[in-house]
C-alpha positions as CSV (number, residue, x, y, z in Angstrom):
1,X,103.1,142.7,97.4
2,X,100.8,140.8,94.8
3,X,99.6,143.9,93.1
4,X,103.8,144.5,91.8
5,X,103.5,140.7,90.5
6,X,102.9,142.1,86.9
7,X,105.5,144.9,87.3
8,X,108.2,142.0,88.6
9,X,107.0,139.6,86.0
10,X,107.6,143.0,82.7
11,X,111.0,143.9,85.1
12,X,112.5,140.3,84.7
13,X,111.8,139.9,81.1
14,X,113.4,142.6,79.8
15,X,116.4,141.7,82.2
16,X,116.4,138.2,80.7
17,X,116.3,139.2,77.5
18,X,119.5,141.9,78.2
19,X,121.4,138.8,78.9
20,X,121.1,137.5,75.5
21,X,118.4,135.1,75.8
22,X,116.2,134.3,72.7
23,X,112.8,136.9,73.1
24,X,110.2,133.6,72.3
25,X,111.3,131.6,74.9
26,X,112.5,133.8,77.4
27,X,108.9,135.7,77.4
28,X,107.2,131.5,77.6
29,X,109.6,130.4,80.1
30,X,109.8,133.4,82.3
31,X,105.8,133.6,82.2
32,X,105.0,129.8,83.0
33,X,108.0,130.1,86.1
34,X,105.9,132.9,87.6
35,X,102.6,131.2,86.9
36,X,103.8,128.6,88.9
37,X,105.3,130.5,91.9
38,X,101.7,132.4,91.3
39,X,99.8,128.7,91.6
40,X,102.2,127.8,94.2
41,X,101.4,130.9,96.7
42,X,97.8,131.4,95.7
43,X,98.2,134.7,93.4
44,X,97.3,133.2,90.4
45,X,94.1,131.2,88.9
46,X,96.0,128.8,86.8
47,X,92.4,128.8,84.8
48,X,93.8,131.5,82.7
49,X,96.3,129.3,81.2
50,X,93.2,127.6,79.8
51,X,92.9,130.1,76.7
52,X,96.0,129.0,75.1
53,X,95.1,126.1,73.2
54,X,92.6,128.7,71.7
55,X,95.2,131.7,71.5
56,X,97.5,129.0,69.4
57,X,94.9,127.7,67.4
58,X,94.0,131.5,66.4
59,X,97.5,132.4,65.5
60,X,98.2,129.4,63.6
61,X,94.9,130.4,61.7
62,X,94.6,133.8,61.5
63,X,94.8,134.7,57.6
64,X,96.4,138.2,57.8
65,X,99.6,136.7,59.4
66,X,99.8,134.7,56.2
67,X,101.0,138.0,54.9
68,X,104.1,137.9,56.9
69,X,106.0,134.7,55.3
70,X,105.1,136.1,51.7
71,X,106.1,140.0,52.1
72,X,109.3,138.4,54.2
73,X,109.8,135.9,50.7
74,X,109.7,139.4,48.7
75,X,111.8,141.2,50.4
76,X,114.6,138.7,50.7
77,X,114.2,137.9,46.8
78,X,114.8,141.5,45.7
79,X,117.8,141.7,48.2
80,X,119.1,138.4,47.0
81,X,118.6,139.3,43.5
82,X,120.7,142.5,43.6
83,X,118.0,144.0,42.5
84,X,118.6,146.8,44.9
85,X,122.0,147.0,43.8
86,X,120.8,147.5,39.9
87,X,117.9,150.4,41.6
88,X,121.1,152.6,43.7
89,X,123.3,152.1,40.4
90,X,120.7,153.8,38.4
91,X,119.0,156.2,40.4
92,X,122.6,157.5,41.1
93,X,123.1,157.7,37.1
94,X,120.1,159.8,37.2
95,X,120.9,162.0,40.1
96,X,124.6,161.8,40.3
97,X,125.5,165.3,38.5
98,X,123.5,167.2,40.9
99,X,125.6,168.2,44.4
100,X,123.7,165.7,46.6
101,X,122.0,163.6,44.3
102,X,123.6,160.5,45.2
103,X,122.7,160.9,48.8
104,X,118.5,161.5,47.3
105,X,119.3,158.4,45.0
106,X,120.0,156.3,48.4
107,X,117.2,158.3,50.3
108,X,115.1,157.0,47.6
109,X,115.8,153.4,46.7
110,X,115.9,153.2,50.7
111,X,112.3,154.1,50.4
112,X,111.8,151.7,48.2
113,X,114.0,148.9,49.6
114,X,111.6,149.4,52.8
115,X,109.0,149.0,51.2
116,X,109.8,145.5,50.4
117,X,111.7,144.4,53.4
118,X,109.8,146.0,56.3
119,X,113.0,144.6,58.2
120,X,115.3,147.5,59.7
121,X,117.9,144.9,59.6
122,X,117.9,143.6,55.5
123,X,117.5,147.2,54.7
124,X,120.3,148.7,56.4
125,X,122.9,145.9,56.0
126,X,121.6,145.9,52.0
127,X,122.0,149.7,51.5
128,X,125.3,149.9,54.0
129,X,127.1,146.9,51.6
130,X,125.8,148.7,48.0
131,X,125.8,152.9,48.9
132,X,128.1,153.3,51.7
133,X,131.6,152.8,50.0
134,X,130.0,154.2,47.0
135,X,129.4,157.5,49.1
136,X,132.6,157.6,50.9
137,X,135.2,156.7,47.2
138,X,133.0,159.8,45.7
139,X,133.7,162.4,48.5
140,X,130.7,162.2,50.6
141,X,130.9,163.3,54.7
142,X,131.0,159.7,56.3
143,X,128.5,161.6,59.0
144,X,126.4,162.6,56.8
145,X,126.6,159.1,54.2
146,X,126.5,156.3,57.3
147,X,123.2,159.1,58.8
148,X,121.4,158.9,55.3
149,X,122.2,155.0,55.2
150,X,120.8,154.3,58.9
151,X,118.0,156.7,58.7
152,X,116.9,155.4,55.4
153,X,116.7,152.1,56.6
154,X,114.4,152.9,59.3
155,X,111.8,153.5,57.3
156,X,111.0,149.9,56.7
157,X,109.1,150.7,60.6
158,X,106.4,152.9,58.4
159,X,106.5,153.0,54.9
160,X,104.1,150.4,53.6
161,X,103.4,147.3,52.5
162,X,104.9,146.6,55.9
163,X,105.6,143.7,58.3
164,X,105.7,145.4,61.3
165,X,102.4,147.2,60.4
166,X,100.9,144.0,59.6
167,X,101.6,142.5,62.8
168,X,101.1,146.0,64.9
169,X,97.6,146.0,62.5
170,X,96.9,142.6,64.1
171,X,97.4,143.6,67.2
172,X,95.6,146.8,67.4
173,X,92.6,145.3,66.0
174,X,92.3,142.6,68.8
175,X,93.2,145.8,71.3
176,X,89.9,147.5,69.9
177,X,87.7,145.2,70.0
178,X,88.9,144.0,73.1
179,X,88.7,148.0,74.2
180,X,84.9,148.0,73.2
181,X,83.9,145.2,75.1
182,X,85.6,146.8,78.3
183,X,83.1,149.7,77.4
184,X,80.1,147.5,76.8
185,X,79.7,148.1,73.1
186,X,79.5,144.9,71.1
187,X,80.1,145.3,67.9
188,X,82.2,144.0,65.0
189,X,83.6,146.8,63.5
190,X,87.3,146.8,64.1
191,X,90.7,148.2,62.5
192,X,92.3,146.8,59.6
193,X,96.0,146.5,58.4
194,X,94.9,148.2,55.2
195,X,93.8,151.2,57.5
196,X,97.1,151.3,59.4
197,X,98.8,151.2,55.8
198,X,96.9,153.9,54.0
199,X,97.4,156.0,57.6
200,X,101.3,155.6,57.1
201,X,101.3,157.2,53.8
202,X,100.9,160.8,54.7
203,X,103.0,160.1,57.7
204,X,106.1,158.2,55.7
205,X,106.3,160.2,52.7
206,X,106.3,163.5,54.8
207,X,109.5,161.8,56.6
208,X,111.4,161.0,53.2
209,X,110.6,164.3,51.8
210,X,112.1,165.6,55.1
211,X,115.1,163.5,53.9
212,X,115.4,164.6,51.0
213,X,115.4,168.3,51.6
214,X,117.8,167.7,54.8
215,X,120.8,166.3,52.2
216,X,119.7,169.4,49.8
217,X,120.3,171.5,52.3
218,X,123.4,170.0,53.0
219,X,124.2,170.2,49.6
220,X,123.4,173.4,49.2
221,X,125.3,174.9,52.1
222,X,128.5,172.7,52.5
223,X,129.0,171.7,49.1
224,X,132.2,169.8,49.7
225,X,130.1,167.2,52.0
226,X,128.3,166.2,49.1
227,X,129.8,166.5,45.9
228,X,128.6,165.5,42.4
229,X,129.2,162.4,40.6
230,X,130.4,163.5,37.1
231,X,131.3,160.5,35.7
232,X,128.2,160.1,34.3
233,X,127.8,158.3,30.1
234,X,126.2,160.4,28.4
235,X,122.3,160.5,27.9
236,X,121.6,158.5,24.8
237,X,119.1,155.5,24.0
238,X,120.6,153.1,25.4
239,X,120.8,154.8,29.0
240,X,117.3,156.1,28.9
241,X,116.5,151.9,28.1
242,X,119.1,151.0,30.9
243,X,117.5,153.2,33.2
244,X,114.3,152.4,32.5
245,X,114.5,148.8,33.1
246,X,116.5,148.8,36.3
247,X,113.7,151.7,37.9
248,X,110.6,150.5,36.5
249,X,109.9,146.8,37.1
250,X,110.5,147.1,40.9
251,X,108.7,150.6,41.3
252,X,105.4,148.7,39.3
253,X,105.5,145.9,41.7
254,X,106.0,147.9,45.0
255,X,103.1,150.2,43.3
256,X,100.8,146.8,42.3
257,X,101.0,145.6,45.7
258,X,100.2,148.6,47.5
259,X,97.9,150.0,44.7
260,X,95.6,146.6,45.0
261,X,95.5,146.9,48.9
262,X,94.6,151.0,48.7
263,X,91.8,150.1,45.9
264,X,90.2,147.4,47.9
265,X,91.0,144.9,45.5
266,X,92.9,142.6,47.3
267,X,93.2,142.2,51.2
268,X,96.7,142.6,52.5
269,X,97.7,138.7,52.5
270,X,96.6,138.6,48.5
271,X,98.5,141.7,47.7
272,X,101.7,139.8,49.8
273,X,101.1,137.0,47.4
274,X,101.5,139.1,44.5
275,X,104.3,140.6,45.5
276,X,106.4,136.8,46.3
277,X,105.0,135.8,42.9
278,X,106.7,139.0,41.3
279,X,109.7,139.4,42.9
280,X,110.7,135.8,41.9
281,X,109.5,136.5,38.0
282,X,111.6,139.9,38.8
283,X,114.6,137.6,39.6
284,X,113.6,135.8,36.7
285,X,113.5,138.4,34.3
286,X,117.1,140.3,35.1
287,X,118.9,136.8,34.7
288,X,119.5,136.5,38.7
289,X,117.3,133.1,39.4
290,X,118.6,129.8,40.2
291,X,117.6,127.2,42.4
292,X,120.1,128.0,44.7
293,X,119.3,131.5,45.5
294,X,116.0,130.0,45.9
295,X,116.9,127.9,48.4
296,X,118.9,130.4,50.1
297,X,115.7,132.6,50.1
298,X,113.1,129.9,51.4
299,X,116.0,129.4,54.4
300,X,115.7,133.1,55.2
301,X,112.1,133.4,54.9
302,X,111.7,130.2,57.2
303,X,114.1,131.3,59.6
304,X,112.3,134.7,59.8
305,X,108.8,133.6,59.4
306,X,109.8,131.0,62.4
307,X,111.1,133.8,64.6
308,X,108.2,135.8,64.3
309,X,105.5,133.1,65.0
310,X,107.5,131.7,68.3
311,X,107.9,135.2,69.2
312,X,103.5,135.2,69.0
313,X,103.1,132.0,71.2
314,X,105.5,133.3,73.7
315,X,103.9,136.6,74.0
316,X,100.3,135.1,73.7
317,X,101.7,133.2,77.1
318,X,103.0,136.4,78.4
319,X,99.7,138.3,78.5
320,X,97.5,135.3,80.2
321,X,100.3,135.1,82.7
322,X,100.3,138.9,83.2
323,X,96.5,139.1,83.0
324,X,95.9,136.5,85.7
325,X,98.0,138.3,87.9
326,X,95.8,141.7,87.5
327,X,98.6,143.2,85.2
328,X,95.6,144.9,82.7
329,X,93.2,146.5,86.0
330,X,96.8,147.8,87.3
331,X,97.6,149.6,84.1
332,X,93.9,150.6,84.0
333,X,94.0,152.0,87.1
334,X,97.0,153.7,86.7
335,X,96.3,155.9,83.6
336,X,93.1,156.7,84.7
337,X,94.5,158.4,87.8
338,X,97.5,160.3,85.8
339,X,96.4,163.9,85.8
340,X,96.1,165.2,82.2
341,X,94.1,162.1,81.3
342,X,95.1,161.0,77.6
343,X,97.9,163.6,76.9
344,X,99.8,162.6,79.9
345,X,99.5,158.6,79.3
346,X,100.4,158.8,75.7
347,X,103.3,160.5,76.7
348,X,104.2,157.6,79.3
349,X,104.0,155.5,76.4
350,X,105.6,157.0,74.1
351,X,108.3,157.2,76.8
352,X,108.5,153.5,77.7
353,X,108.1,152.3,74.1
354,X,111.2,154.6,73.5
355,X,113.3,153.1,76.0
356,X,112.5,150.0,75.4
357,X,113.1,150.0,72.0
358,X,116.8,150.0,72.8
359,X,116.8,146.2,73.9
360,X,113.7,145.0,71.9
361,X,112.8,145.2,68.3
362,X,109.3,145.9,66.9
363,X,108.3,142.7,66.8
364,X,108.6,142.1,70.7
365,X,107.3,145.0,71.6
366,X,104.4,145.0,69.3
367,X,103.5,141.7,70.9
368,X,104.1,142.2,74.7
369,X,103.7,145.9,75.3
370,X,101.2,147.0,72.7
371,X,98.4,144.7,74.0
372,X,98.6,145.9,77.8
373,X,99.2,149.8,77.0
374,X,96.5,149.3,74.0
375,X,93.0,148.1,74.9
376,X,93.1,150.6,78.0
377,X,94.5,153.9,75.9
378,X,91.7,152.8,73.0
379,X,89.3,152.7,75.6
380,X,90.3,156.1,77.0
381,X,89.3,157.5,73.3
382,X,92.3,157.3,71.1
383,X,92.1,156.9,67.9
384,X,93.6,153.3,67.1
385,X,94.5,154.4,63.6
386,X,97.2,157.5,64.8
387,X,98.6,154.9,67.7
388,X,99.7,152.6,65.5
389,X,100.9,155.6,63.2
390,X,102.1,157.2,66.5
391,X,103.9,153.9,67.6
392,X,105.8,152.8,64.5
393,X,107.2,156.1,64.0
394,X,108.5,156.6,68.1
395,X,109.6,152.9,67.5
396,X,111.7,154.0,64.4
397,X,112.8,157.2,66.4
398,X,113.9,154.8,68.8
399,X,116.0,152.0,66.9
400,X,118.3,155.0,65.1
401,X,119.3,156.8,68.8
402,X,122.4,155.9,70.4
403,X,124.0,154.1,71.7
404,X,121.8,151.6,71.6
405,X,119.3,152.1,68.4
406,X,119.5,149.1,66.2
407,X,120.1,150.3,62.6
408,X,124.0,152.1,64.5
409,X,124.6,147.9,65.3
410,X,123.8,147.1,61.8
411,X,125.7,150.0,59.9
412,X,128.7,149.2,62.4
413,X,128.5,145.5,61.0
414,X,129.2,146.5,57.8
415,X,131.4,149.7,58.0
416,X,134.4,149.8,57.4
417,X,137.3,150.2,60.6
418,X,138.1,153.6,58.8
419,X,134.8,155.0,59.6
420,X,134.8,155.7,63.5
421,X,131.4,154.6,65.9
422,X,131.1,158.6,66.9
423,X,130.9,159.6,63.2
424,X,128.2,157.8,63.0
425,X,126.5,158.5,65.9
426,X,126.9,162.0,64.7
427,X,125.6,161.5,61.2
428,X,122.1,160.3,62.7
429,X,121.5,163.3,65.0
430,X,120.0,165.3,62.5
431,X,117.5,162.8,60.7
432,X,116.4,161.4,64.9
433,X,115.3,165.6,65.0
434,X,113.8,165.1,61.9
435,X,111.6,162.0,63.4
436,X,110.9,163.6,66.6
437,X,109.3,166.8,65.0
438,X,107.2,164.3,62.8
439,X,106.0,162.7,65.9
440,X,105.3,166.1,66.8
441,X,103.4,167.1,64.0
442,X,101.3,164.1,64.1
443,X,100.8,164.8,67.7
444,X,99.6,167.9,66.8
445,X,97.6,166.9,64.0
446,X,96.9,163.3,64.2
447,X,94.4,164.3,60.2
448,X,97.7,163.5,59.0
449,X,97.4,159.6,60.0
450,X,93.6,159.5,60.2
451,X,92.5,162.1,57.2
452,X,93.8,159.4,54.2
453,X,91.6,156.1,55.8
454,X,88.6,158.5,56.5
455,X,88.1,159.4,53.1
456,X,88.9,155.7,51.6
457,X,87.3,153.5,54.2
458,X,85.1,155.8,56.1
């Protein structure tokens, strides 16, 4: 009976949290009740329980989560700024005459709105509220305008600079080093977030050119599902200037951030600081700053940066509680008796990540699953570079299936009554075939995540 402790202990958190209960204290609470009932019975050494202080202490101080308030602060002050809304307006100016091209212009400011945001959530809501009804008054199929919309905003999972490849980076990197000392090897080369963000470029802009030629296609072959926009001014001076300064500013910051990361110039936290000090001269500059939208934007960042850091303590408790009981030599154990060896227990965790991404987000299952599947598939010889790659893009997969993925709820928060659920449960089918033939492809050739860091950092 003791050796299904850890398996009881994963089974009732992800029933607690079903039932609505917030994921930090429900993964704390949950872990220190069976630590007791451990303590109590004589399964568990409550010695383990002894790391914390250091486990907090080393959150509280590690300097790449710094990154994770400041690319959070950027993000909310280009959505807060309507500086998205400026981006769509002109990109579809530019593209609108063509049969699709106001579908690409959403494909692409998506990219770039991810790219800021790193949050499924801000980016789906932002581009639902601007491009949906934009799509639907101009003619578009509301399958194929809510699938653009929800797929689109996925790609906040891999398109970088990141937050949920800065924290999956984090976490990796304490998996391989933790991986190497199982093997005996002590050394301190390890895996940063820059490598997990120059991996994801291959990767992510493979996935939006997919996009883009998917709504060409479309285009091309059922013209009436994506019409042109003709009432375009005509191209003259002042739109050239117009369009020039709603594209450019934002597509040099997105570039300066990631381009001083790629170059080694500055580390991923630096580059974050950056890009919160230019997104509020960016707010600044188009007239949009006042010192209540900055308020309004330091209250979201808090309230995210808050979420994510409780989330870390309650998942740092979750692993000594799950490690005391034997949890890691169980999962161990387990893949190293699965015939097949590495294919078949990736493809058990690609699995349970999948499922599970229906009732957690990224965050939660970066931080609970990640370091007890990690250290023991690292160890088997996986490259930690195309896991994370491998990960973020099954996790993205995963939030836009239904009925359960994520960016459906968000869409559906914003959608209008006219537009039924099953339309746009429809409209995502294609793009989640799209995502599992990337996954494919990567599985196939996992050069395409590892190739890019090689030549940079290798």
């Amino acid at each position: 009976m003791a050796e299904l402790l850890p398996l009881l202990l994963f089974a009732l958190v992800c029933l607690v949290l079903m039932l609505g209960f917030p994921v930090a204290f429900t993964l704390g609470g949950v872990s220190l009740l069976f630590a007791m009932l451990g303590w109590l019975t004589g399964t568990f050494d409550p010695a383990f329980l002894h790391a914390m202080p250091n486990r907090l202490y080393g959150i509280m101080t590690n300097q790449i989560l710094i990154a994770v308030p400041l690319f959070v602060f950027m993000g909310v002050m280009l959505e807060k700024s309507r500086i998205a809304g400026r981006l769509l307006q002109n990109m579809g100016l530019l593209f609108g005459p063509l049969r699709g091209g106001l579908g690409l212009s959403v494909i692409l400011v998506g990219m770039l709105m991810a790219a800021s945001t790193g949050i499924i959530g801000a980016t789906v809501v932002t581009m639902g509220l601007i491009s949906l009804p934009t799509m639907l008054r101009n003619g578009y199929s509301p399958a194929l305008a809510s699938g653009t919309i929800c797929a689109t905003g996925t790609l906040g999972q891999i398109i970088p600079p990141s937050t949920a490849l800065i924290i999956l980076g984090d976490v990796l990197s304490s998996a391989y080093q933790q991986a190497q000392l199982q093997q005996g090897i002590f050394s301190p080369d390890s895996i940063s977030v820059a490598d997990l963000f120059v991996g994801a470029l291959i990767p992510g802009l493979l996935l939006v050119a997919a996009y883009l030629l998917y709504v060409a296609a479309i285009a091309l072959w059922q013209p009436q599902a994506a019409p042109a926009v003709a009432d375009r001014p005509p191209v003259d001076r002042a739109f050239v200037l117009e369009l020039l300064r709603g594209l450019l500013p934002p597509l040099v910051l997105i570039i300066a951030v990631l381009g001083s990361i790629l170059a080694g110039i500055a580390t991923p936290t630096e580059a974050a600081g950056i890009g919160a000090a230019g997104a509020l001269l960016l707010a600044v500059l188009y007239g949009e700053f006042s010192i209540k939208r900055l308020r309004e934007v330091l209250d979201a960042t808090l309230q995210v940066t808050s979420m994510v850091f409780m989330i870390f303590i309650g998942a740092a408790l979750f692993s000594l509680v799950f490690r005391g009981f034997g949890g890691e030599e169980m999962i161990h154990n387990f893949f190293n008796s699965l015939p097949g060896g590495v294919f078949t227990a990736m493809l058990i965790v690609m699995l349970v990540m999948f499922l599970l991404g229906f009732i957690l987000d990224f965050i939660e299952i970066t931080l609970v699953v990640v370091p007890i599947v990690a250290p023991v598939l690292l160890a088997m010889g996986v490259d930690p570079v195309w896991l994370g790659i491998m990960i973020a893009i099954n996790l993205q997969t995963s939030f836009l299936t239904p009925p359960f993925g994520f960016a459906l709820f968000y869409l559906r928060g914003v959608a209008p009554a006219s537009l039924p659920t099953p339309v746009i449960y429809r409209g995502v089918l294609p793009f989640i075939v799209i995502q599992v033939l990337m996954l494919v492809l990567l599985a196939l050739y996992p050069g395409l995540a590892t190739w890019l860091p090689g030549q940079l950092y290798g």
